[in-house]
N, C-alpha and C positions, 0 to 999 in steps of 0.2 A: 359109258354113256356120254352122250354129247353135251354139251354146255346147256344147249339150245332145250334139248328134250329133257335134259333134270331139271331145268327151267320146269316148263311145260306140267312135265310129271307134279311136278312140286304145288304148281298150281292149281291142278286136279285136287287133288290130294287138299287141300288148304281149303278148297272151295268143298269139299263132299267132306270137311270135318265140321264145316260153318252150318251149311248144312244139316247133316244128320243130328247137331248139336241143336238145332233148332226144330227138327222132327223126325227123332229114328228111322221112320218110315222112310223118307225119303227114296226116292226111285234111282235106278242110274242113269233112267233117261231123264229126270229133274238137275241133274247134278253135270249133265253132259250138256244142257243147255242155258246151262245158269253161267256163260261168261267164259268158261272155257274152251280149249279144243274139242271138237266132239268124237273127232279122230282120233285123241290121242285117247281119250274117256275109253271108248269101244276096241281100238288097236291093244290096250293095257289088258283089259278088266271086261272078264262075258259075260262075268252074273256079279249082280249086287255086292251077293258074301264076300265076290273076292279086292272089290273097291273098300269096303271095309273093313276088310283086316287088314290091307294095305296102309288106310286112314290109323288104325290103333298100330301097327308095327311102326308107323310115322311117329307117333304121340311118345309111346312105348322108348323108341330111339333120344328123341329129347330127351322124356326124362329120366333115361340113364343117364344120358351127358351131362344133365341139370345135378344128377348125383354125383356124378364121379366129380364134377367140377367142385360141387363143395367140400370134401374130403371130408366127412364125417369122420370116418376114424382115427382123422390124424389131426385138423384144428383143431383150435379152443371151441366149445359146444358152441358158446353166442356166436363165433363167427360163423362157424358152421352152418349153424340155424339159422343165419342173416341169409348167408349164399344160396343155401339150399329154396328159403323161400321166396327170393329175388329168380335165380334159375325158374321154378315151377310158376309162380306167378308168370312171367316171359311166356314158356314153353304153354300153360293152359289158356292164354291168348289166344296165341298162334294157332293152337290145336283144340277147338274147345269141347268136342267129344268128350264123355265120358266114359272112363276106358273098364266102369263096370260092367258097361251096355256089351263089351266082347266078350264073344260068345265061342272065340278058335282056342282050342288047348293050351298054344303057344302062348295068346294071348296074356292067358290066363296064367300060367305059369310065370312068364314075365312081368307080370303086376303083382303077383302070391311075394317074388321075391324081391321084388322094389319094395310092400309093405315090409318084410320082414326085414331088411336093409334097415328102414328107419324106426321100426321097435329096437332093432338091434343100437341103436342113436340114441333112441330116448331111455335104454336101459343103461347107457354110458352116460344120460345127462341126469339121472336119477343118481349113479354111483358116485358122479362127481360134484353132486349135491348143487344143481344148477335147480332141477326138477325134484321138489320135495318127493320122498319115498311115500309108500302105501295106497298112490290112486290106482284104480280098478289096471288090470293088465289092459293095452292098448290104446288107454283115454287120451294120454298125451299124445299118441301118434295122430288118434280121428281128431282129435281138437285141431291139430295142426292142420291135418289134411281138410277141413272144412272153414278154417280161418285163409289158407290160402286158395282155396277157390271163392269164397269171401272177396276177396281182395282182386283175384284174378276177373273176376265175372259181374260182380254187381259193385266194385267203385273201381270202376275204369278210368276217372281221373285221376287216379294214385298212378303214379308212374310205379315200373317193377320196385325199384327202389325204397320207393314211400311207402308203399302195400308192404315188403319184407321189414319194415322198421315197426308197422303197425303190431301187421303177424310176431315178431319176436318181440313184443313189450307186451300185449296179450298172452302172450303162451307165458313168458315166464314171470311177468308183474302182473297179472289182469288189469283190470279198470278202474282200482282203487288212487287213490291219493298217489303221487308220487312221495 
């Protein structure tokens, strides 16, 4: 693809994720005149569905790269946990769809195994005694995943950085005394 048209595409794509982030419903003819090409809207994508699954395979994309870049399996857990919610912070910006709202098997499959990725994380920061043992199966992973859309969504002037510093002093000091 050309420079010019993953441009293009990209922008699509960014604008029908702001969008539909702001009203599922959203049409493709709302999304094809909100600032974009509307050629490139109609030329891509003939019905809604396939604008987004497009939007969540975009998202989806990110935050593998947002995963694989903090190597859970192989840093130290804080650092990991630092990257991971700097990466997701960035990526749920940019992307701010909810990628529960997808509805394509692929989807779904691709998000089944991004969560199990980071249980698989938080069952290493439980072993490594970073995450005290005995909380309910999964709390540390939702805590996390709702402190970084926290962070990503409603205190937008935390740069990525200051948001993953928050996220990893909550998740593993909460809010007590230093």
């Amino acid at each position: 693809m050309r420079a010019d048209a993953a441009r293009n595409l990209d922008a699509v794509l960014q604008t029908g994720a702001r969008l539909l982030a702001d009203d599922p419903a959203t049409s493709i003819a709302a999304i094809a005149t909100a600032g974009v090409d509307r050629r490139t809207v109609y030329r891509r994508f003939r019905t809604r569905e396939e604008l987004m699954a497009a939007v969540y395979a975009a998202k989806l994309d990110a935050c593998e790269q947002a995963l694989a870049q903090s190597r859970l399996a192989e840093a130290p857990v804080t650092v990991a946990l630092h990257r991971y919610a700097e990466g997701i912070i960035t990526t749920s910006r940019k992307w701010p769809v909810d990628l529960r709202q997808a509805s394509d098997a692929a989807a779904t499959a691709r998000l089944d195994l991004l969560l199990r990725n980071l249980d698989a994380f938080m069952a290493r920061a439980v072993h490594e005694g970073v995450i005290r043992p005995g909380v309910p199966d999964r709390w540390a992973r939702t805590l996390l995943t709702h402190l970084t859309n926290m962070a990503s969504h409603d205190m937008p002037e935390l740069t990525p950085a200051q948001g993953a510093d928050v996220v990893t002093q909550s998740l593993l000091s909460g809010l007590g005394p230093a």
